[in-house]
DOGU-878701 format. One record per residue (C-alpha): residue in one letter; x, z, y; residue number from 0. Coordinates in steps of 0.25 Angstrom, whole numbers, plus 2048, in hexadecimal, padded with zeros to 3 digits. Layout:
BEGIN
+-----+-----+-----+-----+-----+
! res !  xx !  zz !  yy !   n !
+-----+-----+-----+-----+-----+
!   a !   X !   Z !   Y ! NUM !
...
+-----+-----+-----+-----+-----+
//
This chain:
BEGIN
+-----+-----+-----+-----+-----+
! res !  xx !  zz !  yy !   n !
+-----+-----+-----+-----+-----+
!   x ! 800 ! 800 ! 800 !   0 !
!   x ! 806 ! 7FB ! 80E !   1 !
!   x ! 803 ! 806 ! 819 !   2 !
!   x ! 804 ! 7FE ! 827 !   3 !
!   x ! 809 ! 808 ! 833 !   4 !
!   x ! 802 ! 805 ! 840 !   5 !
!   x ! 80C ! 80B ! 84B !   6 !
!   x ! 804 ! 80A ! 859 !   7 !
!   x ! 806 ! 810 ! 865 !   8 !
!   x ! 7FC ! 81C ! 86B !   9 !
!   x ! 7F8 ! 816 ! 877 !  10 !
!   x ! 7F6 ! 807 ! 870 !  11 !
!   x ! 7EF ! 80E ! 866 !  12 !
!   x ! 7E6 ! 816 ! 86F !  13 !
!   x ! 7E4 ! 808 ! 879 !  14 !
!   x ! 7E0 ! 802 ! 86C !  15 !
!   x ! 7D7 ! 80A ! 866 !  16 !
!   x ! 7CE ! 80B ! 875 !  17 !
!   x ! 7CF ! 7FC ! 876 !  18 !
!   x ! 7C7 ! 7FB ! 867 !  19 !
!   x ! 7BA ! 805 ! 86E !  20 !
!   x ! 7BC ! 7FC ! 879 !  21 !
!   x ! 7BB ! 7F0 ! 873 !  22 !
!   x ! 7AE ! 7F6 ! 86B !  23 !
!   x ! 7A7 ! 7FB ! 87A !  24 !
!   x ! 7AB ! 7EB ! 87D !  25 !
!   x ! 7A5 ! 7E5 ! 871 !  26 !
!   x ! 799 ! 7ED ! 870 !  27 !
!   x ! 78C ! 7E8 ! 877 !  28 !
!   x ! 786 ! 7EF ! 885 !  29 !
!   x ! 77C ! 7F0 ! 88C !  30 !
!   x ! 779 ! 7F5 ! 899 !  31 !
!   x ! 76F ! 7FC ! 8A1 !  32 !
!   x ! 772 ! 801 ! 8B1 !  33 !
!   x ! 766 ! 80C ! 8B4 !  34 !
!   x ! 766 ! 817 ! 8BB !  35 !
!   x ! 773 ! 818 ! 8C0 !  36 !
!   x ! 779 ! 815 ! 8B2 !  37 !
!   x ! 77F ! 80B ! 8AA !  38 !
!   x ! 77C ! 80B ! 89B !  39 !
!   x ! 782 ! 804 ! 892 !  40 !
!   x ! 77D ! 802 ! 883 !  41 !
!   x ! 788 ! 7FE ! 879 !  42 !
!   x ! 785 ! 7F8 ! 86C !  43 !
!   x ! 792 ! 7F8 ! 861 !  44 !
!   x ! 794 ! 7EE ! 856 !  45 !
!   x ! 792 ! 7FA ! 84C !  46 !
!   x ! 785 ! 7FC ! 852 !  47 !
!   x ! 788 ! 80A ! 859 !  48 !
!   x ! 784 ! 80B ! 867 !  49 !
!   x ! 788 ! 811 ! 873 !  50 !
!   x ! 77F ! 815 ! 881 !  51 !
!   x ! 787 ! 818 ! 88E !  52 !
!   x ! 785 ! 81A ! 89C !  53 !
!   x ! 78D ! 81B ! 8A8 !  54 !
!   x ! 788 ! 820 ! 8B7 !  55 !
!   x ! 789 ! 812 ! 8BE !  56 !
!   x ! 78E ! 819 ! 8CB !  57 !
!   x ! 79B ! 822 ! 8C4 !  58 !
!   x ! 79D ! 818 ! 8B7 !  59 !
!   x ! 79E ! 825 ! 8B0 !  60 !
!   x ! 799 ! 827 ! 8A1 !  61 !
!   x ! 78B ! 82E ! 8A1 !  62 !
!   x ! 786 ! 82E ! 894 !  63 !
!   x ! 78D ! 829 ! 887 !  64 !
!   x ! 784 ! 827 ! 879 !  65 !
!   x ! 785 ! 821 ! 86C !  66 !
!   x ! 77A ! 81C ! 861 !  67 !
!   x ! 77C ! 819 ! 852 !  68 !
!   x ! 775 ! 813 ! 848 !  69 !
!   x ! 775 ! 81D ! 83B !  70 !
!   x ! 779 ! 816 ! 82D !  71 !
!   x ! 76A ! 810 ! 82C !  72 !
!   x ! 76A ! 809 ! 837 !  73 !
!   x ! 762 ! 812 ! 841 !  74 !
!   x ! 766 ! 814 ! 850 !  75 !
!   x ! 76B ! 823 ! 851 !  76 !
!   x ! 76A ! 82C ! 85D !  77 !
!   x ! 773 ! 82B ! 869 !  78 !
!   x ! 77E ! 835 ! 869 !  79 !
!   x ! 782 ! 837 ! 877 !  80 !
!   x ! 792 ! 838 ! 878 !  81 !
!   x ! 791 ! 839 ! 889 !  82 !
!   x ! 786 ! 83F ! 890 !  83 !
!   x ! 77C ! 849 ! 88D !  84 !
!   x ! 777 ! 84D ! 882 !  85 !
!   x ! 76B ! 845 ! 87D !  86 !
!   x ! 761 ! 84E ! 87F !  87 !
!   x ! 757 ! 855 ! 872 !  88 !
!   x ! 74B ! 853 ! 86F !  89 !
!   x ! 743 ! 85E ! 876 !  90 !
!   x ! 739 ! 864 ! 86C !  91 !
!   x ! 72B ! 869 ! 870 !  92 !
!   x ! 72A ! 878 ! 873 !  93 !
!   x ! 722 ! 87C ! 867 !  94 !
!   x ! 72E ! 876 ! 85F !  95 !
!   x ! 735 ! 87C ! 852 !  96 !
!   x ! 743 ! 873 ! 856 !  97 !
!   x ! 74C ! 87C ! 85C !  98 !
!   x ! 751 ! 878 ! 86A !  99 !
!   x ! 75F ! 878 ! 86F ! 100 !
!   x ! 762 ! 883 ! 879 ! 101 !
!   x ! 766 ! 880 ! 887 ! 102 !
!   x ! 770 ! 888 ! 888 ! 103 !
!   x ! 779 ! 883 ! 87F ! 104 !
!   x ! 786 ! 87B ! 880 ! 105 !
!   x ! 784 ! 86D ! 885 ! 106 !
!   x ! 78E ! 863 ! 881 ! 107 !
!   x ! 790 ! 854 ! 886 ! 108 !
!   x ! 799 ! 84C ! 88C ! 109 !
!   x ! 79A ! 846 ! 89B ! 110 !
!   x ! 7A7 ! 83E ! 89E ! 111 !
!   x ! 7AC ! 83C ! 8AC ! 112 !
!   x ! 7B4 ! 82F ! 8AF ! 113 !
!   x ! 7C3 ! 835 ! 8AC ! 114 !
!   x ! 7BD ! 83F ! 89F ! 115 !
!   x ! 7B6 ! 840 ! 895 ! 116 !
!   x ! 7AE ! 84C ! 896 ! 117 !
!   x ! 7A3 ! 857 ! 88F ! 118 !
!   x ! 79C ! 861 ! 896 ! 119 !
!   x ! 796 ! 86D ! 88E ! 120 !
!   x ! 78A ! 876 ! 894 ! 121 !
!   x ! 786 ! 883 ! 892 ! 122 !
!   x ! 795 ! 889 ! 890 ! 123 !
!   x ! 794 ! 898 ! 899 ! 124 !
!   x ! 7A1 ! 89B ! 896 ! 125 !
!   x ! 7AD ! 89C ! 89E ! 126 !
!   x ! 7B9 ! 88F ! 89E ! 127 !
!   x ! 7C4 ! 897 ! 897 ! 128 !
!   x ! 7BA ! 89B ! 88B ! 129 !
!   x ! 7BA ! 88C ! 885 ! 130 !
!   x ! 7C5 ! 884 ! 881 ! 131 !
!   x ! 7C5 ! 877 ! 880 ! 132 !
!   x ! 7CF ! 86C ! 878 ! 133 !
!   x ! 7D1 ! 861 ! 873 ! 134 !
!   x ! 7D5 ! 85D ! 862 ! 135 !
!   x ! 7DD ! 851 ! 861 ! 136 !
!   x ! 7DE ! 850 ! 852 ! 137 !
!   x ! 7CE ! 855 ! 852 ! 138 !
!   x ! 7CB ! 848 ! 860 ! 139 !
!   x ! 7C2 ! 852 ! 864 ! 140 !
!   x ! 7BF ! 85E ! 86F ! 141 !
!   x ! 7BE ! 86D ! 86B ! 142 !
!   x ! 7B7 ! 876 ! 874 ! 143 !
!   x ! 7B5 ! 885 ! 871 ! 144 !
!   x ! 7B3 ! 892 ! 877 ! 145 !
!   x ! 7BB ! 89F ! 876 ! 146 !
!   x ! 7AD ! 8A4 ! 873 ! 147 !
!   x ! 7AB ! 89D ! 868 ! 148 !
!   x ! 79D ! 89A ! 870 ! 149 !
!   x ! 79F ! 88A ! 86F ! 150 !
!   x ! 7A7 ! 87E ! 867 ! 151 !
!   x ! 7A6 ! 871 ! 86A ! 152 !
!   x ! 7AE ! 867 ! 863 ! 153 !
!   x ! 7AD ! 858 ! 869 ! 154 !
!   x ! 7B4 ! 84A ! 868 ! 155 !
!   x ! 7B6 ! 841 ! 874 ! 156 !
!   x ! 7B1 ! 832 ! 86D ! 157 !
!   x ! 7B7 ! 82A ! 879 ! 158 !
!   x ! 7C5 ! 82D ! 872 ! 159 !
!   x ! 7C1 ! 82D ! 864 ! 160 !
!   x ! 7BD ! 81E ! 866 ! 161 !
!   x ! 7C9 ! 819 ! 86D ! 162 !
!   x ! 7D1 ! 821 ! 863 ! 163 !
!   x ! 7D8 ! 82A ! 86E ! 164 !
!   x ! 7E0 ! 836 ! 86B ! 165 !
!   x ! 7DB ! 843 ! 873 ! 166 !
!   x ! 7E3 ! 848 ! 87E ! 167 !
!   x ! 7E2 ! 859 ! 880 ! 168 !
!   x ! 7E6 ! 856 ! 88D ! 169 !
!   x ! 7DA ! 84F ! 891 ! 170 !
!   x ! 7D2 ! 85A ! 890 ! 171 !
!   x ! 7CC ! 865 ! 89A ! 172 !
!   x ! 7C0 ! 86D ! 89C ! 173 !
!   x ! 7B7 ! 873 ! 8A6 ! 174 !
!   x ! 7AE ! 87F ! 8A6 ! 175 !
!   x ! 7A3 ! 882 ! 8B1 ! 176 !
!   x ! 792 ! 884 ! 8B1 ! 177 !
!   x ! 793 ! 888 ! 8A2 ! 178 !
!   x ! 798 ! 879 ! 8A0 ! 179 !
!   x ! 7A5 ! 875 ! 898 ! 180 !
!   x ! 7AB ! 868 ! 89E ! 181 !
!   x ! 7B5 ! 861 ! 894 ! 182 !
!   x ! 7BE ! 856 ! 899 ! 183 !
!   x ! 7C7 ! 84C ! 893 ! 184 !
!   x ! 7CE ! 840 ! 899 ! 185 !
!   x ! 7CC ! 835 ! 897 ! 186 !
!   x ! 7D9 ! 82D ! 890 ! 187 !
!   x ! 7DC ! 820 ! 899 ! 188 !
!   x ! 7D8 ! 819 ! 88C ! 189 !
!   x ! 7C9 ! 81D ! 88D ! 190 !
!   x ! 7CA ! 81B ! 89C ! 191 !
!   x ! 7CD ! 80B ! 89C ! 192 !
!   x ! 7C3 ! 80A ! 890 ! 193 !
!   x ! 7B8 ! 80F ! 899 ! 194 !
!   x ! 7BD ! 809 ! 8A7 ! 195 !
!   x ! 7BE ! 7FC ! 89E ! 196 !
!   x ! 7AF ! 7FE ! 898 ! 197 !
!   x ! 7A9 ! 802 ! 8A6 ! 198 !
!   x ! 7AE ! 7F6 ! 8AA ! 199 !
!   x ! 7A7 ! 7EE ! 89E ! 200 !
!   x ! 799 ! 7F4 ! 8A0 ! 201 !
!   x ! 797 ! 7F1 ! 8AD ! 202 !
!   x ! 797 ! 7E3 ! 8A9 ! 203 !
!   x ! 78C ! 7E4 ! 89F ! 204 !
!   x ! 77F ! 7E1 ! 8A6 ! 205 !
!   x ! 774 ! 7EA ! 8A4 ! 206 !
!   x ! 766 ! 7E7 ! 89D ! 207 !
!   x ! 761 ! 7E3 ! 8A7 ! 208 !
!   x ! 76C ! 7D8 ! 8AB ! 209 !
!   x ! 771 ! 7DD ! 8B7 ! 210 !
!   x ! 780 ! 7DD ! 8B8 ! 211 !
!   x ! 786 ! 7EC ! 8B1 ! 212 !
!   x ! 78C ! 7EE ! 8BE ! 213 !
!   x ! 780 ! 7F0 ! 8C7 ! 214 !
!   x ! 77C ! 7FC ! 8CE ! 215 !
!   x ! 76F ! 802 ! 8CA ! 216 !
!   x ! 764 ! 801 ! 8D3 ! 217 !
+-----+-----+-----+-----+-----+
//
């Protein structure tokens, strides 16, 4: 048995594997729609996933982030939102047995900003230096916990996962204040020039109603 050696450098390799999920944003087919001060984008992949964004028309920032799958039969599955809020539950009637989530606990989600991707978690009354927050290379993923042991939290960031990106613990940083943990990690360039370059494509793609992407909404 012959065992080929690929040697490649880090950063070729890194440049590479982004351009392959760029090149499969590219080949998939959008649509558009400009309302309400948004531009939403609905992606359809080649393996038949999809993909719902929305960016504020005014900031070009990220708003909302989702996926749908089909299950193995063939059905269309629920969005999972990966940006944005949480999808809200169904509310159940007052006279109902299901047993309703309570306000007051932890919310998690995720809001970037241009430079970071970043998570926000509500409901935390505890003071800064009681969480501590990392990052786990050989696990791609973000540990929070408290000294407490009153919350743990363990996360991975997709955007990196699909362009096979290391992780970098000196990207990361956090931020405590309203009972709100705020978790920030930089963007690498190589995520940076992916979205600047995809920006750039979506404004292109006219919306449904076949005005140019790049119009201001009335």
């Amino acid at each position: 048995m012959v065992t080929e050696v690929v040697l490649c450098n880090r950063n070729i390799c890194r440049d590479m594997a982004a351009q392959s999920w760029s090149n499969i944003l590219k080949s998939s087919k959008k649509t558009a729609l400009i309302h309400d001060g948004k531009r939403k984008i609905h992606y359809l992949f080649t393996d038949g996933k999809e993909m719902a964004e929305e960016y504020d028309l005014k900031t070009d920032e990220l708003i909302v982030r989702k996926w749908r799958h089909k299950s193995t039969l063939g059905a269309q599955g629920q969005w999972q939102v990966e940006v944005g809020e949480p999808l809200a539950s169904p509310v159940a009637s007052l006279d109902s047995d299901v047993i309703k989530e309570n306000y007051s606990n932890p919310v998690f989600m995720r809001k970037d900003i241009k430079s970071s991707f970043q998570w926000r978690i509500r409901n935390l009354p505890y003071p800064k230096d009681v969480f501590n927050v990392s990052v786990e290379p050989s696990e791609r993923c973000i540990i929070i916990k408290t000294s407490n042991k009153k919350y743990y939290k363990k996360f991975n960031i997709p955007d990196l996962d699909r362009s096979q990106l290391p992780f970098d613990c000196s990207a990361l940083s956090f931020t405590h204040a309203n009972n709100t943990l705020i978790v920030s990690y930089k963007k690498p360039k190589e995520i940076l020039t992916l979205e600047q370059e995809l920006l750039k494509e979506l404004k292109t793609v006219k919306d449904t109603a076949g005005r140019d992407g790049d119009c201001k909404s009335q």
